[in-house]
C-alpha positions in Angstrom: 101.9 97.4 109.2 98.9 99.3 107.5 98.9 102.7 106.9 95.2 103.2 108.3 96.4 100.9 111.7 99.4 103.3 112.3 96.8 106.2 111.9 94.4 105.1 114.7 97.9 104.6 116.7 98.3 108.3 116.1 95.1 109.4 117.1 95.3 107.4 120.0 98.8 108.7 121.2 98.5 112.7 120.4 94.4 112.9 120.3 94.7 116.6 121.1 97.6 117.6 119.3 97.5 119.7 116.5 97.1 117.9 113.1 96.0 119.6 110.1 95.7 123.3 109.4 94.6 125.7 106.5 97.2 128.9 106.9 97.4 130.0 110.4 93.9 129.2 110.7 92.9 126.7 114.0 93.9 123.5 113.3 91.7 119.9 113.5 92.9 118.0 116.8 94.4 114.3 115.4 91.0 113.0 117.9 89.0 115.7 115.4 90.7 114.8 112.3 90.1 110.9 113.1 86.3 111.8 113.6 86.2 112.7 110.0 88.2 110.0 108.6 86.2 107.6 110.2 83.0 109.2 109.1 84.2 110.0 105.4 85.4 105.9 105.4 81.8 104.9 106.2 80.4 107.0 103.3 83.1 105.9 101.0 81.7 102.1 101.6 78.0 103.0 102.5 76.9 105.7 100.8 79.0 105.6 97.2 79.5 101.2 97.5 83.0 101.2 97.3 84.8 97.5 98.4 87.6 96.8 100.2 90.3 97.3 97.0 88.5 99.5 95.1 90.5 102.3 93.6 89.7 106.4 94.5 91.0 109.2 92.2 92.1 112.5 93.8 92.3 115.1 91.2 92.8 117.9 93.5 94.5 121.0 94.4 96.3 120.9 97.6 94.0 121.5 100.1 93.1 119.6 104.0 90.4 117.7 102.3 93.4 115.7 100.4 95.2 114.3 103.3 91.6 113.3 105.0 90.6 111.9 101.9 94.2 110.2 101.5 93.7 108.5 105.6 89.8 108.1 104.9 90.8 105.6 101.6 93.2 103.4 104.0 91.1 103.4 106.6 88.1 102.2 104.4 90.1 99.5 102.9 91.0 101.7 99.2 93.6 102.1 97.0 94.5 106.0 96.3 95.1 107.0 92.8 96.6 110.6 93.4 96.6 112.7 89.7 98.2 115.9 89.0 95.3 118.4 88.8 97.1 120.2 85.7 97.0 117.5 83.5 94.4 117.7 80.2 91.3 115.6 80.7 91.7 113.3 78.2 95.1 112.5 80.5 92.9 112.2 83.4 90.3 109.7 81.1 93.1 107.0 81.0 94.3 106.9 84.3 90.2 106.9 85.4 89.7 104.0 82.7 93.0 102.1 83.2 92.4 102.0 87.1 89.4 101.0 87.1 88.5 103.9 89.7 85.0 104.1 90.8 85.5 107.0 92.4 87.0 110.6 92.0 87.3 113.3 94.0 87.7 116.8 92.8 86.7 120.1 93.4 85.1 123.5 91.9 86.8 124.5 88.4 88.3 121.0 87.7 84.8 119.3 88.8 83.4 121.2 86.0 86.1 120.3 83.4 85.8 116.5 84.5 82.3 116.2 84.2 82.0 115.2 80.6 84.8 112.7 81.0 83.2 111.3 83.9 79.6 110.8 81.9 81.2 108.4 79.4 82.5 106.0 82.1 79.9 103.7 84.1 80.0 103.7 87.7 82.2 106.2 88.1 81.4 108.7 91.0 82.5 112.0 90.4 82.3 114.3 94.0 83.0 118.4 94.8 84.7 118.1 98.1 83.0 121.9 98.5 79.4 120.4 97.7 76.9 119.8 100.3 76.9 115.9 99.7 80.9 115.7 101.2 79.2 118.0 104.3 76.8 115.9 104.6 79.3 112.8 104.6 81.4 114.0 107.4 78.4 113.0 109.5 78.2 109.9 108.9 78.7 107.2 111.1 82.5 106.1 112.3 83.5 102.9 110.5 86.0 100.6 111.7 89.4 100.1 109.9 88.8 97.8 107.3 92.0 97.2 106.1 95.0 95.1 107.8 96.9 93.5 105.3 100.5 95.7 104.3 100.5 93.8 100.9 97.1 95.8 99.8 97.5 98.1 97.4 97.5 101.9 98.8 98.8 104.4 96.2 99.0 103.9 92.7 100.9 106.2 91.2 100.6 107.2 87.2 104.0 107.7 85.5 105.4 106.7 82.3 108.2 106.3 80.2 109.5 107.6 76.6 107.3 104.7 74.5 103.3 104.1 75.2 101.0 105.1 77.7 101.6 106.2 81.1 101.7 103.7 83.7 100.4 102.7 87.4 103.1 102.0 89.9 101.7 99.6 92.0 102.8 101.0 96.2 101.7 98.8 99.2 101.2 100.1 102.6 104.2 98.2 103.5 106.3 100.1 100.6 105.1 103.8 102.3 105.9 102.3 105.5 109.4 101.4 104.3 109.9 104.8 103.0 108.8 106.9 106.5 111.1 104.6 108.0 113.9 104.9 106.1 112.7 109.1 106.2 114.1 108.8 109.9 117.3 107.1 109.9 118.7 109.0 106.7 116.7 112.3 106.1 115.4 113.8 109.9 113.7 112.8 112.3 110.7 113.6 113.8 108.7 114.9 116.9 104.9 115.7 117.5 106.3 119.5 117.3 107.1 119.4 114.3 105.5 120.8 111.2 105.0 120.3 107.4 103.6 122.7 105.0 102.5 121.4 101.6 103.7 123.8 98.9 104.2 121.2 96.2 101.5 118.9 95.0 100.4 116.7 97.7 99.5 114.4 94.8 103.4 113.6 94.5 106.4 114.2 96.7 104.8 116.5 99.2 101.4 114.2 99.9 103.9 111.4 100.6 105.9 113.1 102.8 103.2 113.4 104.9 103.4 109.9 106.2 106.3 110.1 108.4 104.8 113.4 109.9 101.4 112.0 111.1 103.0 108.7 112.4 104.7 111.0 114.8 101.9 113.0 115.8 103.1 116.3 114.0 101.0 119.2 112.5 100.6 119.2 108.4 99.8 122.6 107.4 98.3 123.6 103.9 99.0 127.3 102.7 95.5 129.2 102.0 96.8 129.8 97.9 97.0 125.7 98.0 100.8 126.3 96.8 103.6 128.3 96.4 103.4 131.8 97.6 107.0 133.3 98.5 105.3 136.1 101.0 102.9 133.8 102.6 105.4 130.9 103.3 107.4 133.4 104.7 104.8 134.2 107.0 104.2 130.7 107.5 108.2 130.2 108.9 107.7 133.0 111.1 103.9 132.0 112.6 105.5 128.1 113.2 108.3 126.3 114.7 110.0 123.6 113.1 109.0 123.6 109.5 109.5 121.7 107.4 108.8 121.4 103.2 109.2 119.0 100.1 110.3 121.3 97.4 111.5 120.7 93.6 115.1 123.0 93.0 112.9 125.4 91.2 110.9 126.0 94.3 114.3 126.4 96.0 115.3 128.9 93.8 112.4 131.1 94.3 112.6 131.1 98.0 116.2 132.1 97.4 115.4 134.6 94.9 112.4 136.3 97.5 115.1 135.9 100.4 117.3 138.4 98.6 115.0 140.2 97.1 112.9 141.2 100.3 113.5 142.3 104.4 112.8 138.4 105.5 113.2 136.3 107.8 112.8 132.3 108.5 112.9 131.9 112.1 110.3 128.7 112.1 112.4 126.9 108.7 113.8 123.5 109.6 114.5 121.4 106.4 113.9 122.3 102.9 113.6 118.4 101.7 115.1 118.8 97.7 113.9 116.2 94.9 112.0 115.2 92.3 115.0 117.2 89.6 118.7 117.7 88.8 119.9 119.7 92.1 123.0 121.8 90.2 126.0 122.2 92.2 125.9 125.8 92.1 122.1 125.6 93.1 122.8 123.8 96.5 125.6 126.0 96.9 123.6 129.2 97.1 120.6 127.6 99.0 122.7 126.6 101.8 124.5 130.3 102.0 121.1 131.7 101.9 119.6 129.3 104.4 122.4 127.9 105.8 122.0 123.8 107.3 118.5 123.7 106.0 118.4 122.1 102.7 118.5 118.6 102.5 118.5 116.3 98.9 116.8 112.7 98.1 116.6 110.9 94.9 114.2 108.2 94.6 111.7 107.2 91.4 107.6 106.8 92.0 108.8 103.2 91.9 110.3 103.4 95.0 108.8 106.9 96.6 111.5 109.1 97.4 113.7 106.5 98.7 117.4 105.3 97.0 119.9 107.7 98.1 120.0 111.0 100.4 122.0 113.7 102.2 120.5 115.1 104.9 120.5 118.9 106.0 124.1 118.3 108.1 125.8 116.6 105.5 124.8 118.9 102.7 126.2 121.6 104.5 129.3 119.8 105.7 129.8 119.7 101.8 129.2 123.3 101.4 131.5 124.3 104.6 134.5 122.0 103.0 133.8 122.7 99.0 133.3 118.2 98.9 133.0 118.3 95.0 132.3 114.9 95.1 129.6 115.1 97.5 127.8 117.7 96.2 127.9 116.6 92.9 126.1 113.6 93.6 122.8 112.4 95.1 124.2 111.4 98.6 124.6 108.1 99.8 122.6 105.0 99.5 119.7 104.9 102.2 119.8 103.0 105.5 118.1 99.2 104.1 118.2 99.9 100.2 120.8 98.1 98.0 121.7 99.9 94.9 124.0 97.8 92.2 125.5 99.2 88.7 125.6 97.1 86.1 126.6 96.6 82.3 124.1 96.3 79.2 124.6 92.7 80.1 123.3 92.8 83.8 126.7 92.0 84.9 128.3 94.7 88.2 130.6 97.1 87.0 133.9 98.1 89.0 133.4 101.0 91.9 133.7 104.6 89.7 132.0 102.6 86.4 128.6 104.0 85.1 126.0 101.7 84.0 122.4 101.7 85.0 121.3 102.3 88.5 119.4 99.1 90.1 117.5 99.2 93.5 116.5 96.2 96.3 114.3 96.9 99.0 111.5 97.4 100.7 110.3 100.1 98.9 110.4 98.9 95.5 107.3 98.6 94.2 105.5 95.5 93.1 104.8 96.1 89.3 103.3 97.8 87.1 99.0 97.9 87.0 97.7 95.7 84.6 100.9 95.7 82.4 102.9 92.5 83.0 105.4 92.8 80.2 106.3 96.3 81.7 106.7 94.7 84.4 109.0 91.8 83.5 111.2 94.5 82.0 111.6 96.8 84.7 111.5 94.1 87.8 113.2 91.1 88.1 113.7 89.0 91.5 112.8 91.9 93.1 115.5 94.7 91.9 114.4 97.7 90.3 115.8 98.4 86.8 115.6 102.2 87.3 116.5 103.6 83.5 119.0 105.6 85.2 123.0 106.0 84.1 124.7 106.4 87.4 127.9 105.6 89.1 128.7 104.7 92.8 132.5 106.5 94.6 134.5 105.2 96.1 133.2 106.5 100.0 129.8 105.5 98.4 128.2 107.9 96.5 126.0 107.5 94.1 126.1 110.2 91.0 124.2 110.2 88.1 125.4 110.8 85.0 122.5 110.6 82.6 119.0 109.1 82.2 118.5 106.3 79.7 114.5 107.2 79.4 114.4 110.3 77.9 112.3 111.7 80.6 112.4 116.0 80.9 112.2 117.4 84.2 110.5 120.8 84.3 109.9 122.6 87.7 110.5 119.4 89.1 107.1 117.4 86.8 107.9 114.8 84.7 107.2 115.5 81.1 107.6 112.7 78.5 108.4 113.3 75.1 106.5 111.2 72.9 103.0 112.6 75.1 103.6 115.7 73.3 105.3 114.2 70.2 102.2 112.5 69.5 100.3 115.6 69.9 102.2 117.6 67.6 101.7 114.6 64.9 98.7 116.0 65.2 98.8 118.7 62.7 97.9 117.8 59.2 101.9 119.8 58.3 104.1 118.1 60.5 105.6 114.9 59.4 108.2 114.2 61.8 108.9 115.9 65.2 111.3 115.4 68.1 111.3 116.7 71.5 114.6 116.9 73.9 114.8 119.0 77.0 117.4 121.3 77.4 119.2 123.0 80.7 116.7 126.0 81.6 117.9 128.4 84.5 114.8 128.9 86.0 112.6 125.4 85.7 115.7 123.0 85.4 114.6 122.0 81.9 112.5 123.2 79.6 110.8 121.7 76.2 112.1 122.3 72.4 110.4 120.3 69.9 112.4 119.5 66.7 109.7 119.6 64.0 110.0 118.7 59.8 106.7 120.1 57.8 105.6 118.0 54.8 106.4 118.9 51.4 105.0 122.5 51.0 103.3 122.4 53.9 104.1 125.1 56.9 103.1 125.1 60.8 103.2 127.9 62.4 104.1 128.2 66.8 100.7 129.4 67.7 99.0 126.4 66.2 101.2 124.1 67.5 100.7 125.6 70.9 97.1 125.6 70.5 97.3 121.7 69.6 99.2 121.0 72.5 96.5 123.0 74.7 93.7 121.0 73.5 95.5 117.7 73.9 97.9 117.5 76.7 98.3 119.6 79.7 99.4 122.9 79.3 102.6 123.2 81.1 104.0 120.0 79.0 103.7 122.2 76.1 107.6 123.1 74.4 108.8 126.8 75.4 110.4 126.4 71.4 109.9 125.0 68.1 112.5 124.7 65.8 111.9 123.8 62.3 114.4 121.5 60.5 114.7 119.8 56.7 115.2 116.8 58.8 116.1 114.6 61.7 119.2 113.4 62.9 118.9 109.1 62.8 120.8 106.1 63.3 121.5 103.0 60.9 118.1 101.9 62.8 116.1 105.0 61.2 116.3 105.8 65.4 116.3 110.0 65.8 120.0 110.6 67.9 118.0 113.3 70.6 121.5 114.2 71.8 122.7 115.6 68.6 119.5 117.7 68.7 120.4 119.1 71.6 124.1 119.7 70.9 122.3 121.6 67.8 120.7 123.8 70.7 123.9 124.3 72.5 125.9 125.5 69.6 123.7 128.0 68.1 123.3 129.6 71.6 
């Protein structure tokens, strides 16, 4: 089924329910949200000459405009290329260029700072969702849905690994289907009643998520700061019923941290849905005494969107109630129609309690990689992801995972890739050789230590390598330490051993 056909069902079914909100302001009616998606689909095709296919960046802020921009793409027959609005503009450049996008929507501050990166590529359309033109387009015309194929392409997602340049996972409006299906049968279900409020990005977890809440007719609510705000999401639990929220464990533990701190209450909180990091044992444990069976946990890769192994809000705090070591410790059981295997360095299964890498079948796997066959090859074969992951399955089924085979740092629950800021730090005319490793921070999960050997009588210093970072790469990917060595740790290869660089970190703590 197509995303934009299962919209229209929506609009059809709960026309004058509730469907999108800014705060506690009124909210747009799903009949008055579908008026705009219709009318912002004809522009997109009329007005700017987009095709059927054609790809549309949203470099946004959270905000209502993304999730009518997100339906008004299907619904005109696009492909959405969400982009986290804190990355660098020369990051933005190549996802722009390598998609081919011929559109991007932005707005205010980050409209101005895209401008010059937009001038140097032809036909690109760069719009201010607060600009008179976008008022002007929600007047336009209804179009028809133009797409009704599940195999088109509806979300490519930008990721990357250790080596090269980031990627675009290829998603298909069957693969989001797949995952708001498999949302119900392992995760929660849900009624026209219920609520989401966006907190994280919507360009990631929490845009995704919303999915499963429109197909049932349910309110999506967008918090006037656009994100996290302890005091105002409070308010927001106590103004709603049923609420719901993707959150990254750092997320978590601010909620927790403002619970204690302050005379609140959460009368409205359903489900805190935890991913996108390393949920620590001690983490879940005080989340689920603070809000008791509210917090739920998913792991899944942008290859296949949230969707490879889960334990919902009951079972998390079954684990909790009873002290299940096991359970907790792991990322919950293997989701309702995915198949997850462990296998050897020769592709071969390993026996039940074995860790090898973590490979996924199903519907949600994605296609491939955009524009990168050999990437592709290497990752997907016959259908079965190849997720980079060291993991190991229980014996009641449980999958844990024990270590990640990319070196991939998770900070505040963003991806942060080591050689991006490796290669920026190679910028500076002193530094010969630098390494970065992520190591366990209490408040973001991880956080960013670059290993870094000066040439021969030269010397860097840690507010010029900040500054280099800030000019090149987005700010928050920057390391929180620099630590200056003679030299790095290698193999036989002339391959830098990362782990003995963070055992260096442990032991001089």
């Amino acid at each position: 089924m197509n995303l934009s056909h299962l919209f229209q069902r929506s609009a059809q079914q709960h026309a004058q329910r509730p469907a999108l909100a800014l705060g506690t302001n009124a909210s747009l009616s799903y009949a008055q949200l579908n008026q705009r998606v219709r009318a912002l689909a004809y522009w997109m095709r009329h007005t700017l000459g987009l095709n059927p296919g054609d790809r549309i960046t949203l470099v946004m802020k959270n905000c209502p405009e993304y999730l009518e921009l997100m339906l008004a793409s299907w619904h005109a027959g696009l492909c959405v290329v969400p982009a986290n609005n804190k990355l660098h503009p020369n990051e933005i450049n190549y996802m722009l260029r390598d998609s081919g996008s011929r559109a991007c929507m932005t707005q205010g501050t980050l409209f101005e700072s895209l401008q010059p990166v937009a001038s140097t590529i032809t036909d690109l359309q760069l719009v201010d969702v607060a600009s008179d033109s976008y008022c002007q387009a929600l007047e336009s015309p209804a179009l028809d849905v133009a797409g009704d194929d599940d195999r088109e392409l509806a979300w490519l997602f930008y990721t990357s690994g250790t080596t090269g340049r980031p990627k675009g996972v290829m998603l298909s409006h069957a693969n989001l289907v797949s995952m708001a299906m498999h949302f119900y049968a392992d995760l929660q279900s849900v009624a026209n009643d219920d609520v989401l409020v966006h907190v994280a990005p919507m360009s990631h977890g929490s845009g995704l998520y919303s999915i499963p809440y429109w197909i049932k007719g349910a309110l999506q609510v967008v918090p006037k700061s656009g994100g996290l705000d302890e005091a105002e999401l409070f308010g927001l639990f106590a103004h709603y019923d049923k609420v719901s929220l993707f959150a990254s464990p750092t997320i978590v533990q601010r909620l927790v941290h403002h619970a204690q701190q302050h005379p609140v209450s959460w009368p409205g909180l359903r489900v805190i849905l935890v991913g996108g990091a390393p949920f620590y044992v001690e983490d879940i444990k005080i989340a689920v005494q603070c809000f008791g069976s509210r917090i739920a946990q998913m792991y899944g890769q942008g290859e296949s969107p949230m969707t490879i192994s889960a334990l919902s809000s009951d079972q998390l705090a079954k684990a909790v109630a009873v002290n299940d070591a096991a359970a907790l410790a792991s990322v919950g059981f293997v989701q309702t129609a995915i198949q997850v295997a462990i296998v050897d360095s020769e592709n071969r299964p390993v026996a039940t309690g074995t860790p090898g890498e973590v490979i996924v079948k199903g519907a949600t796997v994605m296609s491939g990689y955009w524009n990168n066959p050999e990437a592709t090859r290497q990752t997907v074969t016959d259908g079965a992801l190849r997720t980079g992951d060291i993991g190991l399955l229980d014996e009641r089924g449980l999958l844990h995972l024990k270590d990640r085979s990319k070196d991939v740092i998770i900070s505040g629950g963003t991806n942060i890739y080591p050689r991006e800021v490796e290669e920026a730090l190679l910028m500076h005319d002193a530094v010969e050789e630098v390494s970065v490793v992520g190591t366990p921070d209490p408040e973001w999960g991880e956080a960013v230590v670059a290993f870094v050997v000066c040439r021969p009588g030269a010397k860097a210093t840690d507010a010029e390598l900040d500054t280099l970072c800030i000019q090149t790469i987005a700010r928050f990917k920057r390391p929180k330490r620099y630590i200056f060595v003679n030299e790095l740790p290698k193999n036989g290869t002339g391959k830098v051993l990362k782990r003995e660089l963070q055992k260096s970190i442990r032991a001089a703590e």
